[in-house]
C-alpha positions as CSV (number, residue, x, y, z in Angstrom):
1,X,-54.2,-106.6,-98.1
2,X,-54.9,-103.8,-100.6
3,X,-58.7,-103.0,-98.7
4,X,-57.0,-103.5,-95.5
5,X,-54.3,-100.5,-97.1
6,X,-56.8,-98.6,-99.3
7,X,-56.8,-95.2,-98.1
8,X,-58.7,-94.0,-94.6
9,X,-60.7,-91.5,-93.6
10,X,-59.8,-90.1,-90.0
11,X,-63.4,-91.1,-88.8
12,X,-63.4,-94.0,-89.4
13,X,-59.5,-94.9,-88.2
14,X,-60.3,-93.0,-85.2
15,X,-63.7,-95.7,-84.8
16,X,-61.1,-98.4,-85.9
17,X,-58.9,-97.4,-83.2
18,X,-61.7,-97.2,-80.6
19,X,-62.9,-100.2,-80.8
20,X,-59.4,-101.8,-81.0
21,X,-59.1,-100.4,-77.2
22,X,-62.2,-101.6,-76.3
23,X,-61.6,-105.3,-77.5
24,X,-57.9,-106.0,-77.1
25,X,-56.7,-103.8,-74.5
26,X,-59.3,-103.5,-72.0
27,X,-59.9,-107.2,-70.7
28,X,-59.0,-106.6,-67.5
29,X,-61.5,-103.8,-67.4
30,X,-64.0,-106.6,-68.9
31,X,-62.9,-109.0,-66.5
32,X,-64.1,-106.9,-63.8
33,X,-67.2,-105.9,-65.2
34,X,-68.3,-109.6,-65.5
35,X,-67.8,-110.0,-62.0
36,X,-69.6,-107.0,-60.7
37,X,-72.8,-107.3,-63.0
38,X,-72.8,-110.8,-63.2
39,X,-74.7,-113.7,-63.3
40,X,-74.8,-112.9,-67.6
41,X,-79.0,-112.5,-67.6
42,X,-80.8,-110.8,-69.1
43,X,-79.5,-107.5,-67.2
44,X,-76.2,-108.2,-67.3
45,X,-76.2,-108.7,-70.9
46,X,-77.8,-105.2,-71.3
47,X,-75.3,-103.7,-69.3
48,X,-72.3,-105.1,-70.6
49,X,-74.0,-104.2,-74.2
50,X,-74.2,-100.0,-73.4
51,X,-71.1,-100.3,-71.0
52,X,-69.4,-101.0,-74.4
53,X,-71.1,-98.5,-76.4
54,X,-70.5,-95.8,-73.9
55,X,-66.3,-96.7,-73.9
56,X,-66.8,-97.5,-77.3
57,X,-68.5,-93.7,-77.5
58,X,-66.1,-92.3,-75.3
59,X,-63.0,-93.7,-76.9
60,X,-63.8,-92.6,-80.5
61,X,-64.7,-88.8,-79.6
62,X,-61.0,-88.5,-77.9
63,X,-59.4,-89.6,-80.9
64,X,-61.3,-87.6,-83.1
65,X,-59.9,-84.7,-81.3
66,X,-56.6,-86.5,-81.9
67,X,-56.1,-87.5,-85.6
68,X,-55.3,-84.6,-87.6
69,X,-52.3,-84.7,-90.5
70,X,-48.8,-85.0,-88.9
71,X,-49.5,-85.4,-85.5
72,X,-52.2,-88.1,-85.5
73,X,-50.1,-91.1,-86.5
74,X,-47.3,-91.0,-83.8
75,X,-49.6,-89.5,-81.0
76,X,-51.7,-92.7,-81.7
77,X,-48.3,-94.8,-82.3
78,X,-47.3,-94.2,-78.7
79,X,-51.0,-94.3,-77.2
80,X,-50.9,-98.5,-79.2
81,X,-47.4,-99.1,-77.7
82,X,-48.1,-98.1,-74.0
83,X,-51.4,-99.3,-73.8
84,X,-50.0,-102.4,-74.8
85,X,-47.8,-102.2,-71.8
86,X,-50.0,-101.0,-69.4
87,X,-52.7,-103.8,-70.3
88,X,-49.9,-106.3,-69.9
89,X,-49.2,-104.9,-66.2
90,X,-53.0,-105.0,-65.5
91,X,-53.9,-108.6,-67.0
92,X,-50.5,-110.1,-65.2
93,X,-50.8,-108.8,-62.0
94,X,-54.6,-107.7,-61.2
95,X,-52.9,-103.6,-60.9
96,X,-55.3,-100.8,-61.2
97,X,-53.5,-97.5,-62.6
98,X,-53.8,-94.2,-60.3
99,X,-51.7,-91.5,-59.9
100,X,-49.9,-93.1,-56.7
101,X,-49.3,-96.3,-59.4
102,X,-47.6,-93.7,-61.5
103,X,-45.6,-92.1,-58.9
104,X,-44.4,-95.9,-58.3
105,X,-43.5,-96.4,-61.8
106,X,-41.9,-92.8,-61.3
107,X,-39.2,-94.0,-58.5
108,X,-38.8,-97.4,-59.3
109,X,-35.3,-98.0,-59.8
110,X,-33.5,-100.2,-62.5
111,X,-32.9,-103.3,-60.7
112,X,-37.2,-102.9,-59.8
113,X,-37.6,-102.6,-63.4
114,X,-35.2,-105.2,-64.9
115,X,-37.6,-107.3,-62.8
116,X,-40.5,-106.4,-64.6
117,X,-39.5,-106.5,-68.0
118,X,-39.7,-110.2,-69.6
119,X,-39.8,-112.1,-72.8
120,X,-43.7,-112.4,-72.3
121,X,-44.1,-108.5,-71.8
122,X,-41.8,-108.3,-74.9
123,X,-44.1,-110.3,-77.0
124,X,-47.4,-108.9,-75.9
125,X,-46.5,-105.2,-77.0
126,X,-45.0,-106.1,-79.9
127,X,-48.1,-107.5,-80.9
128,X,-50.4,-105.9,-79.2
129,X,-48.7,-102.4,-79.6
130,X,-46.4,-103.2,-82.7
131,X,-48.9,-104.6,-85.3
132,X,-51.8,-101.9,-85.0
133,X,-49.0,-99.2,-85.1
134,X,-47.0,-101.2,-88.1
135,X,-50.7,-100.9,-90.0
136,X,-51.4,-97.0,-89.2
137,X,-48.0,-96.4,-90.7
138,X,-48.5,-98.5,-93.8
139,X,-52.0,-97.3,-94.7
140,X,-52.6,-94.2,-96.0
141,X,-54.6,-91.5,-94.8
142,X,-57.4,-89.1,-96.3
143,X,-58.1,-85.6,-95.1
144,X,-60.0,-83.5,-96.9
145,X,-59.6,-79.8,-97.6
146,X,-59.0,-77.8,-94.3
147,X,-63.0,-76.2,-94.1
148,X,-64.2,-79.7,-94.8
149,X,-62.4,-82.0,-93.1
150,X,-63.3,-80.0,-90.4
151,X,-67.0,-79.2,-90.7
152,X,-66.7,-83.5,-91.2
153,X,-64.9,-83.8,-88.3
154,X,-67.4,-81.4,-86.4
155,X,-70.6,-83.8,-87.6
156,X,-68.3,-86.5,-85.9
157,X,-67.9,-85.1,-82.7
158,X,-71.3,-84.3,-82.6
159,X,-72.9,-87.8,-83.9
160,X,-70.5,-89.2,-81.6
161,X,-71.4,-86.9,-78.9
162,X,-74.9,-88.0,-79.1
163,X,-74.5,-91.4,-79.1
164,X,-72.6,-91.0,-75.6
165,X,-75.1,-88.8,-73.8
166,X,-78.1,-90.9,-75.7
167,X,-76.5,-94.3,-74.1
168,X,-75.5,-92.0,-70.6
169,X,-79.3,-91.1,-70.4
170,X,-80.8,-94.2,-70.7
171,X,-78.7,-96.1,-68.2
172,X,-78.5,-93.1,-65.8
173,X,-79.4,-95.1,-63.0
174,X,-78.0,-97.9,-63.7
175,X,-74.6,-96.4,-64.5
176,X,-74.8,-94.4,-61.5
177,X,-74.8,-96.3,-59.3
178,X,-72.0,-98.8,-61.5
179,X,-69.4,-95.9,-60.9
180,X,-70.3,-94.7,-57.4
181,X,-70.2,-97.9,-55.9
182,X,-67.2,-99.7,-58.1
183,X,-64.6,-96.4,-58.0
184,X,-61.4,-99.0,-59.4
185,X,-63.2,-99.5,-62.9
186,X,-62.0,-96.4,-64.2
187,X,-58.5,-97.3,-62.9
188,X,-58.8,-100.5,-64.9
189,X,-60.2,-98.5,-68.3
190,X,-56.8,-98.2,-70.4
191,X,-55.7,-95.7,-71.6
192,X,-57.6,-93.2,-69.8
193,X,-56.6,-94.7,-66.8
194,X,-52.9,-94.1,-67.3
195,X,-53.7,-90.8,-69.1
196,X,-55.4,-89.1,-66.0
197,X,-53.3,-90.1,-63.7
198,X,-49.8,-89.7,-65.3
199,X,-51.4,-85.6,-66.0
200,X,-52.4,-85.5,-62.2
201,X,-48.7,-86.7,-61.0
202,X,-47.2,-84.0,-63.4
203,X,-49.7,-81.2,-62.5
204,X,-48.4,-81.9,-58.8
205,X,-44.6,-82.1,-58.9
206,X,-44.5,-79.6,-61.2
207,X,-46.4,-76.5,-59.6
208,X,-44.0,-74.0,-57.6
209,X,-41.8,-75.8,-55.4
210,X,-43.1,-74.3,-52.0
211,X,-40.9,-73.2,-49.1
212,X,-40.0,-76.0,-46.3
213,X,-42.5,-76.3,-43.6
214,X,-40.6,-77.0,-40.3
215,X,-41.8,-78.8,-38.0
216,X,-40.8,-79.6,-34.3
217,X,-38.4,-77.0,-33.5
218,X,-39.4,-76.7,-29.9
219,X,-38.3,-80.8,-29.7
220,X,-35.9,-80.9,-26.6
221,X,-34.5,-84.1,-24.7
222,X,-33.7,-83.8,-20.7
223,X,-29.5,-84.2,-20.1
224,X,-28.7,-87.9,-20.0
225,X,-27.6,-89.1,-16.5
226,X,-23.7,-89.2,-16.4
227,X,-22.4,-92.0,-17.0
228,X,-25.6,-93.6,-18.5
229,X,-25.6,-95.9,-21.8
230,X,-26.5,-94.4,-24.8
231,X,-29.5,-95.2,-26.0
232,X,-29.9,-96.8,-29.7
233,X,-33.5,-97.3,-31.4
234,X,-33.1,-99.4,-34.3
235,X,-36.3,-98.8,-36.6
236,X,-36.4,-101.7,-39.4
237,X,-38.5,-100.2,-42.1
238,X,-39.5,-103.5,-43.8
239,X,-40.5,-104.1,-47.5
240,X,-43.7,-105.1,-48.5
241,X,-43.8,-108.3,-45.7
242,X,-47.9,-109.7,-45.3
243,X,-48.9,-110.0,-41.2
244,X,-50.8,-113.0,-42.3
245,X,-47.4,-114.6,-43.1
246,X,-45.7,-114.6,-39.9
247,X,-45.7,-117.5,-38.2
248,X,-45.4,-115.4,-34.9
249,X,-49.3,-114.6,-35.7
250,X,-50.0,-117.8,-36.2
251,X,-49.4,-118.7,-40.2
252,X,-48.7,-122.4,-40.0
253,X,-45.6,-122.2,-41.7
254,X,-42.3,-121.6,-39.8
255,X,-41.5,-118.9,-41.2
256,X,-40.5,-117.1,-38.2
257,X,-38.2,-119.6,-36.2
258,X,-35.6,-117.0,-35.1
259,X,-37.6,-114.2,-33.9
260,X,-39.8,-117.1,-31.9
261,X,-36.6,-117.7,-29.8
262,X,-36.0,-113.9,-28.4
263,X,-36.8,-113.6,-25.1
264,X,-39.3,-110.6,-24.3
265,X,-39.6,-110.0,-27.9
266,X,-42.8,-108.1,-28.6
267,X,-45.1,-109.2,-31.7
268,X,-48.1,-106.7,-32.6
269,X,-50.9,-108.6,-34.5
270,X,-52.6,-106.2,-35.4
271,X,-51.3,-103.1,-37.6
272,X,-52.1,-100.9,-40.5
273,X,-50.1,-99.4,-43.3
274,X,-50.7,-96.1,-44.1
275,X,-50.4,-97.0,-48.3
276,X,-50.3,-99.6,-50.6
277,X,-46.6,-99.0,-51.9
278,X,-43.8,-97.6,-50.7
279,X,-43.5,-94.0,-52.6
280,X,-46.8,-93.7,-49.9
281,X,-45.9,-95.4,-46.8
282,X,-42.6,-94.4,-46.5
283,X,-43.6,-90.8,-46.1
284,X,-46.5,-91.0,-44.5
285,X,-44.8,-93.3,-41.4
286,X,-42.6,-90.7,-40.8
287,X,-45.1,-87.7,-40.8
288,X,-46.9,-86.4,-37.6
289,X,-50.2,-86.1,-40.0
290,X,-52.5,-88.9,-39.9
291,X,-53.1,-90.7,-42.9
292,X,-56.6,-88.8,-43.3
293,X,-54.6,-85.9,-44.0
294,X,-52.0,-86.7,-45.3
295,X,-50.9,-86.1,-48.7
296,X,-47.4,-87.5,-50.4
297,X,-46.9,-84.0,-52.4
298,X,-47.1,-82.3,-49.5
299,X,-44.9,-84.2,-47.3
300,X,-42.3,-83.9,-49.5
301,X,-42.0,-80.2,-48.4
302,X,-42.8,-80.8,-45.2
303,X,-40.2,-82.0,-42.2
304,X,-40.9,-85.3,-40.8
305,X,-39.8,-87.5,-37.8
306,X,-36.3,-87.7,-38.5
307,X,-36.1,-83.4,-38.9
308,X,-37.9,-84.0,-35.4
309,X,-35.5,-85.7,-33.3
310,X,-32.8,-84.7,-34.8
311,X,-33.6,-80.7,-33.7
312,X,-34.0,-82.3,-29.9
313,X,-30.0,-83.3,-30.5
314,X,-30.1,-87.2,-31.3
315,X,-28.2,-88.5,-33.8
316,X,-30.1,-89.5,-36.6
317,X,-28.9,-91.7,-39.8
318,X,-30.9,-93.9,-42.2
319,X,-28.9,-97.0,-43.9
320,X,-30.7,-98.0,-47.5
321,X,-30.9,-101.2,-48.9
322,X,-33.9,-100.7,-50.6
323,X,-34.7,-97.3,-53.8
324,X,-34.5,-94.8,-51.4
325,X,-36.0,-93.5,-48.5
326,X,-38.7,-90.9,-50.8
327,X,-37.1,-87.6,-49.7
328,X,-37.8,-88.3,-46.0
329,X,-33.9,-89.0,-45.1
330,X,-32.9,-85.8,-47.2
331,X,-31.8,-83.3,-44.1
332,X,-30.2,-86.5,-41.8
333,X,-27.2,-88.6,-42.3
334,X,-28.0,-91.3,-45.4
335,X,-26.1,-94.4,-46.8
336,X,-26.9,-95.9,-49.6
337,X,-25.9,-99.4,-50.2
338,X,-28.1,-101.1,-52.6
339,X,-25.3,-100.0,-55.4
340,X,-22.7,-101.3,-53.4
341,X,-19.7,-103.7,-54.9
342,X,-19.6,-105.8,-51.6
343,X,-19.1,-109.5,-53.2
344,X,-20.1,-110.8,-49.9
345,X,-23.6,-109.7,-50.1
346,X,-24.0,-108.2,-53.9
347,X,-24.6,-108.9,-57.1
348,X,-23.7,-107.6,-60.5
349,X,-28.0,-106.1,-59.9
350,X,-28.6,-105.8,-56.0
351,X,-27.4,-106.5,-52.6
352,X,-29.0,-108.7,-49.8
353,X,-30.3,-107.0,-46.9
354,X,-27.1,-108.3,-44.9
355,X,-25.0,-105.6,-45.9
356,X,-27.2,-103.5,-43.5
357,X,-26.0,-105.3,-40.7
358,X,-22.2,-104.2,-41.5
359,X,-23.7,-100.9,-42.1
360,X,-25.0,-101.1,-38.5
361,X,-22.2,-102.2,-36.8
362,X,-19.9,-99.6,-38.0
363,X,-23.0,-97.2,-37.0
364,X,-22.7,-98.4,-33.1
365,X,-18.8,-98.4,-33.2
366,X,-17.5,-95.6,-31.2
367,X,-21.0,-94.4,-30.5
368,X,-20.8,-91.4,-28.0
369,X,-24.6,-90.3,-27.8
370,X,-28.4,-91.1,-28.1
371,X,-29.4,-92.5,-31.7
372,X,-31.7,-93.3,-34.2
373,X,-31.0,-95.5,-37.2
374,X,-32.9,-96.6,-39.9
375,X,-32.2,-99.6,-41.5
376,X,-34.0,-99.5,-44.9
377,X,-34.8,-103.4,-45.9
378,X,-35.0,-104.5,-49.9
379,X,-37.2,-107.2,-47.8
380,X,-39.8,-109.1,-50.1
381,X,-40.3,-106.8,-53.0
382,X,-41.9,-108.5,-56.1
383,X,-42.3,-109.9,-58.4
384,X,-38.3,-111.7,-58.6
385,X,-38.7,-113.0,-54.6
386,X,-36.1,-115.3,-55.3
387,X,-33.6,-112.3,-55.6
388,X,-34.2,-111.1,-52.0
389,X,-32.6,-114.0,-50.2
390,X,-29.4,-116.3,-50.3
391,X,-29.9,-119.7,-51.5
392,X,-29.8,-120.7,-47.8
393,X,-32.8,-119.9,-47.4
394,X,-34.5,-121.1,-49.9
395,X,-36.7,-123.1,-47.4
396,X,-39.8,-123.6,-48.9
397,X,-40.0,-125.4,-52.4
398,X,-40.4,-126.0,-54.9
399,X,-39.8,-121.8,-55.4
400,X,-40.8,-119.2,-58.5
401,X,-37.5,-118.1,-59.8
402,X,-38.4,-116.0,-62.5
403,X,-40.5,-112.5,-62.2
404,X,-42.7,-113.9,-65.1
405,X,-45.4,-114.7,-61.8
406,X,-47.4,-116.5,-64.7
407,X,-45.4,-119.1,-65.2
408,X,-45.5,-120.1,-61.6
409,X,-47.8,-121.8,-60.0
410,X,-49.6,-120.0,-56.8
411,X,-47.8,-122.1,-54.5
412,X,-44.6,-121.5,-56.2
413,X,-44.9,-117.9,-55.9
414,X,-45.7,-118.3,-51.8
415,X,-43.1,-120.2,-51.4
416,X,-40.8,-117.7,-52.8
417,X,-42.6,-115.0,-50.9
418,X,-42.3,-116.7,-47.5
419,X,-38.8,-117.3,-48.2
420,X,-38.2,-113.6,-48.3
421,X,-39.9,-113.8,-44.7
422,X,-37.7,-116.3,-43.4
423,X,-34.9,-114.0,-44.3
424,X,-36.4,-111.0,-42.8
425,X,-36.6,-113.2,-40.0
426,X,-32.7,-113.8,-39.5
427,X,-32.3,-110.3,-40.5
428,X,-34.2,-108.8,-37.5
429,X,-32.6,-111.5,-35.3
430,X,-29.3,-110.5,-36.2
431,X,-29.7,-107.0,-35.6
432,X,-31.2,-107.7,-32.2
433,X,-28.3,-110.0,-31.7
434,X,-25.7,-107.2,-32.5
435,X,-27.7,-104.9,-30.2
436,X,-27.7,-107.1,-27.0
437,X,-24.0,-108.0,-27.7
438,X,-22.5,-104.5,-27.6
439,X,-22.1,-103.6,-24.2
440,X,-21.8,-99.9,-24.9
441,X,-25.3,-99.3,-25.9
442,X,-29.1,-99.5,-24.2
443,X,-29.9,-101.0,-27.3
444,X,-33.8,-101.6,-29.0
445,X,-35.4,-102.5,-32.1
446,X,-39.2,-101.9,-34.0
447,X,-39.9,-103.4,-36.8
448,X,-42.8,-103.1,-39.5
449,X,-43.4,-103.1,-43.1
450,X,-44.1,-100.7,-45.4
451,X,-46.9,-101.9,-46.9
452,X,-48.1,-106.1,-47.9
453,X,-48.9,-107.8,-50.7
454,X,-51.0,-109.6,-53.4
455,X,-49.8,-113.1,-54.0
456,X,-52.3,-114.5,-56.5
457,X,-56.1,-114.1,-54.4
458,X,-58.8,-113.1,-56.8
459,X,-56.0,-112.9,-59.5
460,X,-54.1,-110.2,-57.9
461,X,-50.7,-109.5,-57.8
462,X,-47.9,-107.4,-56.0
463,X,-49.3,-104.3,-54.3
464,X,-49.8,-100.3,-54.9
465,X,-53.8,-101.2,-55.6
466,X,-55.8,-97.9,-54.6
467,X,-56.3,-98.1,-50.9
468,X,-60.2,-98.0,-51.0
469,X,-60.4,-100.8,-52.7
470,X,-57.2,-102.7,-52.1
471,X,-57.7,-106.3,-50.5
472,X,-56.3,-106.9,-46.4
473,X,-53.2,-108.5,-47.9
474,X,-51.9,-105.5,-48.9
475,X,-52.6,-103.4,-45.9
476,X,-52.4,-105.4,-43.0
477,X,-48.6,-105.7,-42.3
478,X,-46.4,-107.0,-39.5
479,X,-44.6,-105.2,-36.7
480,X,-42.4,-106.6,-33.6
481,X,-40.4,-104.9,-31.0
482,X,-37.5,-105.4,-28.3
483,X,-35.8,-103.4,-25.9
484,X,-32.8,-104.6,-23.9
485,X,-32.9,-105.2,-19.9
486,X,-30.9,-101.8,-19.8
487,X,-33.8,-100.1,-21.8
488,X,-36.8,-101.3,-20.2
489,X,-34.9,-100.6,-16.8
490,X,-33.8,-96.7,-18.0
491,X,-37.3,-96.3,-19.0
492,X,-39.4,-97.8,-16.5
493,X,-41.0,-100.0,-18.9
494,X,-43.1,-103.1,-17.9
495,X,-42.7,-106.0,-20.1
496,X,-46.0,-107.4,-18.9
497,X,-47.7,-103.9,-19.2
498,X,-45.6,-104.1,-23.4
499,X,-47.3,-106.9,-24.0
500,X,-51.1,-106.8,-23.0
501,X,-50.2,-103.5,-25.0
502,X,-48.9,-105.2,-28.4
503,X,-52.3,-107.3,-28.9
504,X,-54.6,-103.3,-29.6
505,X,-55.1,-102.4,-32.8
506,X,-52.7,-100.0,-34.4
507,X,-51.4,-98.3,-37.8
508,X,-48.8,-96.4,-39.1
509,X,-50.1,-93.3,-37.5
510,X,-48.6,-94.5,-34.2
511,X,-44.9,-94.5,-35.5
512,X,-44.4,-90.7,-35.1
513,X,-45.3,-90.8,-31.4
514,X,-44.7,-94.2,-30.1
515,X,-40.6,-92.9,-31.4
516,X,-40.6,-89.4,-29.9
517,X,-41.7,-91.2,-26.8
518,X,-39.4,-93.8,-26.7
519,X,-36.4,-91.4,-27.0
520,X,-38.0,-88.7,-24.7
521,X,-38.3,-85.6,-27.2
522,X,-40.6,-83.3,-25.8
523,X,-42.3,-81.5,-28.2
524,X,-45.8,-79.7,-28.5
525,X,-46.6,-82.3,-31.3
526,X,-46.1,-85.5,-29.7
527,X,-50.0,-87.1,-28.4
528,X,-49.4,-89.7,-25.7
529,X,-52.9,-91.3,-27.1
530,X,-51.2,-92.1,-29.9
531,X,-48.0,-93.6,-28.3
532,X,-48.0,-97.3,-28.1
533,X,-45.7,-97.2,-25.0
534,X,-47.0,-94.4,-23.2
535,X,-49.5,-96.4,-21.1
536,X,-46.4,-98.7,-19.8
537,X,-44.2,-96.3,-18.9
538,X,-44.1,-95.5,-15.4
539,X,-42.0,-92.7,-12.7
């Protein structure tokens, strides 16, 4: 204990240190390097050997920069203690860290995070975080005098320097073409990972808050006919809900059973999201930019759909079950209800999606004119699944009912998962229930998710990975549709025309349209190619 606690010199804590990151806290980051430059020959071995001398390298000359009397023990305190968290995220859940992961973490709310913090995560960064940082304070430091320690600290830097560009050089090719073609490992490189993208997020939400951009202000509907319904679009904005676990496109479990039943009810096979997590998707549904160019810092100062048709004189509201609707309900009518006290549908933590549906009928009671509500769905967010839906249906067992998604088998984590499903599934069949039932109203419903999810393949977990590199599961999403008789006859729609339609590939990009269609807003923005009804509509 007394070598361990003899005093240290800041060169060789800060290599300490270093190699502490490179070890312990960066095994997912190892983990992927053995599968890219696997088999372990004679190659891999020398790449794995300078890949570690490089981080190794790169490490050590950041915290020489960093460990200088009174501020080097708590800035490397905190950089021990969130590393530790962050490599817990990453080994649990196969998560990269970019800046869109950080603006996740950003508008998470507490019951999300409640979810995420267990007895395991605990543990891990109180050892992994707590004991380093329990040492640094216990051991005492050595600086020199001021003009040596920092022409020693200078011979550092530059040793240290050399080492990196010595080990740069004589990999060049080799490391080249490591980093252009495998972009996620420096997500997966802790803590520069969180480090760059936590100062990117900042940079962007705190430069000058820029004027709102309007959009759509020529949008303009043609005068009902008198005495004609009014026309209500329900748009389900689903949560993180995996196309490939619909049985209505063809997953072999029933997880689908009421939405099979609805006659005319339109399934799409085939659809996109936009983002891997919902601070992106959200947003970017809702925006008449393509995902190409779209950007979520932007759009937040930037009118979307709902501004839209609610200048052409619909009534607009959005209903939230869910953390929000990311600033894209901000200038239309909004209820929140996932802090609601209803003991029919809430807990002392959340509220089933349910409470939507009351939501929704006091929406369509007394309705006098044309409408669009949003019904924001808590859905099948991770990792507690077995919050999201009643015990009833708890179909599929034996279920994961815990968050700690280790502790669970795979199968027990899909079973909880397409539980969730079977309850989006009553959930949409309800709504289109209340819809046919109310006499009042030409009455439809669309449907998709915001983004999918990870359930375990290839070790990952949840969603939010970049989009380049993010697997099918968390991009390919469901999406159905129905319109009533009334609708479909007001419209000059053809069901058989709806559903050759429904089997094309789409993506999010097709919301903004295929809804100022479908509630005839003309606009100078709306582009029938990019309607998924235009082509069915006839007179």
């Amino acid at each position: 204990m007394k070598k361990l606690l003899r005093p240290q010199r800041a060169e060789w804590l800060a290599l300490g240190a270093s190699l502490l990151f490179v070890l312990l806290f960066n095994l997912p980051f190892w983990q992927r390097m053995l599968t890219i430059v696997g088999p372990v020959d004679g190659h891999g071995i020398k790449m794995l050997g300078m890949s570690f001398v490089l981080v190794t390298a790169f490490f050590n000359l950041f915290l020489l920069l960093l460990l200088w009397p009174r501020i080097g023990r708590p800035l490397l305190t905190v950089l021990f203690v969130t590393t530790a968290a962050i490599s817990y995220f990453m080994s649990q859940y196969g998560v990269l860290i970019d800046m869109n992961m950080v603006r996740n973490a950003m508008q998470t709310d507490g019951a999300e995070v409640r979810d995420l913090i267990t007895l395991k995560m605990v543990l891990t960064v109180l050892l992994l975080g707590g004991l380093p940082s329990w040492w640094l304070w216990k051991a005492p430091l050595s600086f020199r005098p001021a003009l040596r320690e920092v022409g020693s600290r200078v011979l550092a830097l530059l040793i240290t320097a050399g080492v990196l560009f010595g080990v740069a050089m004589a990999g060049y090719q080799d490391f080249a073409s490591l980093f252009r073609n495998n972009r996620e490992l420096r997500f997966a490189l802790a803590p520069s990972n969180y480090l760059q993208a936590t100062s990117s997020y900042f940079k962007r939400v705190n430069t000058k808050e820029p004027p709102l951009q309007q959009i759509g202000l020529d949008a303009k509907r043609a005068a009902a006919a008198a005495g004609a319904k009014p026309k209500v679009l329900v748009l389900v904005v689903g949560e993180t809900a995996r196309a490939d676990h619909f049985s209505l496109n063809g997953y072999a479990r029933p997880t689908n059973p009421e939405l099979a039943k609805v006659p005319g009810l339109l399934n799409y096979p085939d659809v996109w999201s936009c983002g891997t997590e919902t601070a992106i998707s959200v947003p970017c549904m809702f925006s008449s930019l393509p995902r190409d160019q779209f950007d979520a810092e932007q759009a937040r100062h930037r009118e979307n759909l709902l501004d839209v048709l609610k200048h052409s004189g619909l009534d607009v509201s959005w209903l939230d079950n869910n953390s929000g609707c990311k600033e894209v309900c901000n200038r239309v009518s909004t209820q929140l209800l996932f802090g609601a006290k209803d003991p029919k549908y809430c807990n002392s933590e959340e509220c089933f999606d349910e409470i939507l549906l009351d939501a929704l009928d006091g929406k369509l009671k007394g309705l006098q004119q044309d409408a669009v509500i949003v019904l924001h769905q808590k859905g099948s967010h991770g990792p507690a699944y077995y919050k999201r839906y009643p015990q009833q249906f708890a179909v599929f067992q034996p279920e994961c009912r815990t968050s700690e998604l280790q502790k669970c088998s795979q199968q027990e984590i899909i079973n909880g998962f397409d539980n969730t499903i079977r309850y989006t599934d009553y959930f949409l069949a309800q709504v289109i229930k209340r819809l046919q039932a109310d006499p009042a109203v030409a009455g439809s419903m669309v449907y998709l998710s915001d983004h999918g999810e990870s359930l375990g393949e290839n070790n990952m977990y949840l969603h939010a990975t970049p989009y380049i590199v993010a697997p099918d599961a968390q991009k390919h999403i469901p999406m159905v549709a129905w319109f009533s008789p009334q609708w479909l006859a007001a419209a000059n729609m053809q069901p058989a025309c709806l559903q050759q339609a429904s089997r094309q590939r789409y993506s999010q990009d097709n919301l903004f349209h295929s809804v100022l269609g479908l509630m005839d807003v003309k606009t100078a923005l709306y582009q029938p190619p990019l309607d998924m009804y235009a082509t069915c509509r006839h007179g």
